[in-house]
C-alpha positions in Angstrom: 0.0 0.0 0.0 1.2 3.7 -1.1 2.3 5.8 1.8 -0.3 8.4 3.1 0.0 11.6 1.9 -0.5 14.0 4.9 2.6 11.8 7.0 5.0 13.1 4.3 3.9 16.6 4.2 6.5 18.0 6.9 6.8 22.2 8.1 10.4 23.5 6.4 10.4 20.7 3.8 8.6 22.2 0.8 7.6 19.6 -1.8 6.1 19.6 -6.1 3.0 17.8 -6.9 1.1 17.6 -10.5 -1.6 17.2 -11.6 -2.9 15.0 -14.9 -6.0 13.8 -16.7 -6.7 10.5 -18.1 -6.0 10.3 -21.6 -8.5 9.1 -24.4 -6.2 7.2 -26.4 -3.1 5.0 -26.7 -1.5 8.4 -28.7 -2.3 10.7 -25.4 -1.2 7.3 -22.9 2.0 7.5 -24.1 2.2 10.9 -24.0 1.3 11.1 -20.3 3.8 8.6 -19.4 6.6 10.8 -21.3 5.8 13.6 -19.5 5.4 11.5 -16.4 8.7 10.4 -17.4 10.4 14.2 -18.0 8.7 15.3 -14.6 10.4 12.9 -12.5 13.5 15.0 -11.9 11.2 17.2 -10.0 10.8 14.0 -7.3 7.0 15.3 -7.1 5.6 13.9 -3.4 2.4 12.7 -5.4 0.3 13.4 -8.6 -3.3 13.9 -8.7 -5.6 12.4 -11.4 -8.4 14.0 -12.3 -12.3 12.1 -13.9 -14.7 14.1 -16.0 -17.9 15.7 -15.3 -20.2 12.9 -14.2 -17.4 11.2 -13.2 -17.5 9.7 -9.8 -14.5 6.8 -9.6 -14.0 6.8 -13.7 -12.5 3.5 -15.1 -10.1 5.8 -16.4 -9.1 7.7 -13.7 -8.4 4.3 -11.9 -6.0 3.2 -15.0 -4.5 6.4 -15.4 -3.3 6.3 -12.0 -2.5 2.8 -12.3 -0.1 3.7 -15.0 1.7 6.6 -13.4 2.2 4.4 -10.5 3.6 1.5 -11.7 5.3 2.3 -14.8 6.4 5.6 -13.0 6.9 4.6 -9.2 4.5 7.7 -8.7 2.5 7.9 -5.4 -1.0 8.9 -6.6 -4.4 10.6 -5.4 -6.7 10.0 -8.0 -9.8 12.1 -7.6 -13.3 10.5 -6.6 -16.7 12.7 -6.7 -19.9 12.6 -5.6 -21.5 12.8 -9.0 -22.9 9.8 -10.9 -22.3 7.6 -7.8 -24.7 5.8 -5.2 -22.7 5.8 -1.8 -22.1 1.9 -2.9 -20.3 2.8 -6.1 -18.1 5.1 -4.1 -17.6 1.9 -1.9 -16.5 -0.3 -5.2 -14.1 2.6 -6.4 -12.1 2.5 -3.1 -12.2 -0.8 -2.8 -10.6 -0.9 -6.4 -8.3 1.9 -5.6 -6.8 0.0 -2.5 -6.7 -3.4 -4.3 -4.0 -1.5 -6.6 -2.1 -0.4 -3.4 -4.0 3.7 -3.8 -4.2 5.0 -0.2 -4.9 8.5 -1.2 -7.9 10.1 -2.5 -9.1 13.7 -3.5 -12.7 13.7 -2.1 -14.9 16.3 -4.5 -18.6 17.3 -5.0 -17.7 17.0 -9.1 -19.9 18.6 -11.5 -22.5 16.9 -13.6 -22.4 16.9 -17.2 -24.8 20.0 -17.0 -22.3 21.6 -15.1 -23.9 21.4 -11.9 -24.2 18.9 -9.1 -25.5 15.2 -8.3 -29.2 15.3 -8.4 -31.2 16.7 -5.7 -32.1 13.1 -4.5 -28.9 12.2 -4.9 -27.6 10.4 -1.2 -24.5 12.3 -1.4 -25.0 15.9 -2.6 -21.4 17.6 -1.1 -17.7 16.9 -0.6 -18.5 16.8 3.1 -20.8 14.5 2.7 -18.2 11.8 0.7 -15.9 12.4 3.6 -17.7 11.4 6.0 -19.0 8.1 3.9 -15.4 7.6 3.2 -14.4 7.9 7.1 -16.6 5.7 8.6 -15.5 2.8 6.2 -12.1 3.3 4.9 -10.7 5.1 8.4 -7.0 4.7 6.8 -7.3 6.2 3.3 -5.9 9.7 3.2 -8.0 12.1 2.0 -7.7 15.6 0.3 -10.3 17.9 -0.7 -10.8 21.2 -3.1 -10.2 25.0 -1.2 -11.3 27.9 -3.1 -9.3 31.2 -2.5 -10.9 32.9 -5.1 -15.2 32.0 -4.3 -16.8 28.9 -5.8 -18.6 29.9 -8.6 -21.5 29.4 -6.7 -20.0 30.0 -3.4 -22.0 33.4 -2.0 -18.4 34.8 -0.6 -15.1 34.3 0.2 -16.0 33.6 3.7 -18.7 30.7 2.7 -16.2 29.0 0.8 -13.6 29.3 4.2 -16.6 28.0 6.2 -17.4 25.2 3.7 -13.1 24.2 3.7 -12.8 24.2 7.3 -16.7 22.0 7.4 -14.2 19.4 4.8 -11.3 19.2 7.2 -13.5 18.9 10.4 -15.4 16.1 9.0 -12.3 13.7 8.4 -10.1 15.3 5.4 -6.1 15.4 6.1 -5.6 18.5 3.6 -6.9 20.9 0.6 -5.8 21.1 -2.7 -6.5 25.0 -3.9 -8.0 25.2 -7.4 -6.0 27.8 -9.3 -5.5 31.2 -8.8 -2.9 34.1 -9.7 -3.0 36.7 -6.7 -1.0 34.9 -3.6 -2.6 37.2 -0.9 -6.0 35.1 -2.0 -3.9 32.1 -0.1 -2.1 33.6 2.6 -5.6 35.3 3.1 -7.4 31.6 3.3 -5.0 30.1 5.5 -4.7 32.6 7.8 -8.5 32.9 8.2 -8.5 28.8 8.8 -5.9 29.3 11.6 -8.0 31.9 13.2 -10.3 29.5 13.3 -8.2 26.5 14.9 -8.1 24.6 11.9 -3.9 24.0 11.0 -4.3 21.4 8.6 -2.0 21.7 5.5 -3.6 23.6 2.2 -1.4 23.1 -0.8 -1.6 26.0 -3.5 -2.6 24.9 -6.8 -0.5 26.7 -9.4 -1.4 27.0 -13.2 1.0 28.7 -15.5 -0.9 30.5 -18.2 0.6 29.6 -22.0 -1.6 31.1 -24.5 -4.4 33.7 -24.4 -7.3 31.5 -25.1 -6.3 29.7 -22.2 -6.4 32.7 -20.0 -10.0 33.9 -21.4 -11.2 30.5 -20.6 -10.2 30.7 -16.8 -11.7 34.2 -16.9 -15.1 32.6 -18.3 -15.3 29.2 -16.7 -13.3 28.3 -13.4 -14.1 31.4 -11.1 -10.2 32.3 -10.6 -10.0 36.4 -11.5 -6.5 37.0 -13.2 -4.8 40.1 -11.9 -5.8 43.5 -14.0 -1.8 44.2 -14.4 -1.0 40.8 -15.4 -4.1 40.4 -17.9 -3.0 43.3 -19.4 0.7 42.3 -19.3 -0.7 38.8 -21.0 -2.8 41.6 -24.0 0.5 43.3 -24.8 2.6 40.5 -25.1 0.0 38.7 -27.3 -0.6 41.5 -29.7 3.6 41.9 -30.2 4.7 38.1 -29.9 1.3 35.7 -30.2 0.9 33.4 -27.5 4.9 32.2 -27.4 5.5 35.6 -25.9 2.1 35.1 -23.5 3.8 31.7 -22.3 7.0 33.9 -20.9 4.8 36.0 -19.4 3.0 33.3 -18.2 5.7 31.3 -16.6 7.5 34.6 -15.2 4.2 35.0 -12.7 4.0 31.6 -12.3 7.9 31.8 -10.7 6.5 34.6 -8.8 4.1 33.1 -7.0 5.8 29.5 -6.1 8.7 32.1 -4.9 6.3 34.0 -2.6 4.2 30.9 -1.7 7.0 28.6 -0.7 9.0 31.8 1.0 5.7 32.7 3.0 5.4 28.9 4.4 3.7 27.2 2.2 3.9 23.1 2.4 4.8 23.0 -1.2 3.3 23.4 -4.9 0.9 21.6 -6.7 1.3 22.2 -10.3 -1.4 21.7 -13.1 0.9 20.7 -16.1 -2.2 20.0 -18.5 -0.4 16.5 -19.4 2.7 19.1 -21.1 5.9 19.4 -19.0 8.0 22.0 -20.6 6.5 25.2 -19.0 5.7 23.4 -15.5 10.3 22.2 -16.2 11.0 26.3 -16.7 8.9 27.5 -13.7 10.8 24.6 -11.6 14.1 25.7 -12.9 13.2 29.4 -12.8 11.8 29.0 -9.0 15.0 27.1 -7.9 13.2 23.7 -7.4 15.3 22.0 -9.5 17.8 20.4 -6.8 
């Protein structure tokens, strides 16, 4: 069985983490295993795999972390959502994950395929809710959860989304996994708000580097996370006088910023999304100083 996530995460010892999706076709498997492969000399603590909309404890999440683990020797936390799932097919997905030695899972409400939640009837309608199924049964699985420092798209305020983190963490979870965002106070902010609270648990910072400008529009419309007015307009002007290779430095050059002032300020390390690609998560590594 895979070590337990939360008993490696240890204060002054700052760590890398990624995140990937489960590919569609033999073409994309091998292409997550070679960036698997080119990620490694990061020595990322875990990697996160992620299911679709709908997708409770997808077949192929479960073989994409399969993969990564043993062609790789990656630990991994693949994710498992309430969506699409009675609170026994949550029972059959952990009971697969731990027959392939996974003892880490990212516990999430998910998103139906008409973008919203599991059905109103649904047995298990939040994260909180799979966390405390989870708990009862499968007391040594390690289990992470979503933060939001920039509000849930459906979150009322910053503070609901606070109070629904610290709800996650109280009801069994070991740590949160921030979605992305580009304004590091939003973190610092969230944390210190959970401390004044009592609640110390570890909140990794979820780091996306931006790479072209559709990508960045698409955040702006879709995901919630507001992009800094300076650095959209940075990302404008770069565009318009390079196209989106010149949006990628930019891109990366914030990104550096922020794992800088994360891991400076006392953060427990930095997850990265990579989007199954490795060269701009390798530059903001080697910019940062993680390589080594």
């Amino acid at each position: 069985m895979q070590e337990r996530i939360p008993d490696l995460i240890r204060p002054g010892t700052p760590f890398v983490s990624f995140e990937f999706f489960p590919p569609r076709d033999e073409e994309a498997r091998q292409r997550m295993l070679r960036v698997g492969e080119e990620l490694k000399v990061l020595h990322p603590l875990f990697v996160s795999v992620t299911c679709g909309a709908g997708g409770g404890g997808g077949r192929g999440t479960l073989q994409a972390a399969n993969m990564l683990h043993t062609a790789l020797g990656y630990r991994v936390m693949p994710h498992l959502t309430c969506c699409g799932l009675e609170p026994k097919g949550v029972d059959d997905a952990l009971a697969q994950f731990q027959a392939n030695g996974i003892n880490n899972v990212l516990a999430l409400r998910g998103d139906g395929t008409d973008g919203n939640g599991p059905d109103g009837d649904a047995p298990l309608q939040h994260a909180s809710d799979l966390v405390e199924h989870i708990r009862k049964s499968y007391p040594d699985i390690a289990l992470g959860v979503a933060a939001y420092p920039e509000p849930h798209p459906q979150s009322p305020s910053v503070q609901a989304d606070i109070d629904m983190l610290r709800f996650k963490l109280d009801a069994g979870s070991d740590f949160g996994v921030t979605q992305l965002f580009f304004d590091n106070r939003r973190y610092f902010d969230m944390v210190e708000r959970l401390a004044d609270q009592g609640c110390h648990k570890p909140v990794i910072p979820g780091i996306m580097p931006l790479r072209t400008m559709a990508s960045a529009r698409r955040i702006l419309s879709l995901c919630g996370a507001a992009i800094p007015g300076n650095l959209y307009a940075a990302l404008e002007k770069a565009h318009a006088q390079g196209g989106d290779d010149a949006v990628r430095e930019v891109g990366t050059a914030h990104a550096v910023q922020q794992v800088q002032g994360l891991l400076n300020g006392g953060a427990p390390g930095i997850h990265l999304y990579p989007l199954n690609q490795s060269s701009q998560c390798l530059d903001v590594a080697q910019q940062a100083g993680l390589l080594g």
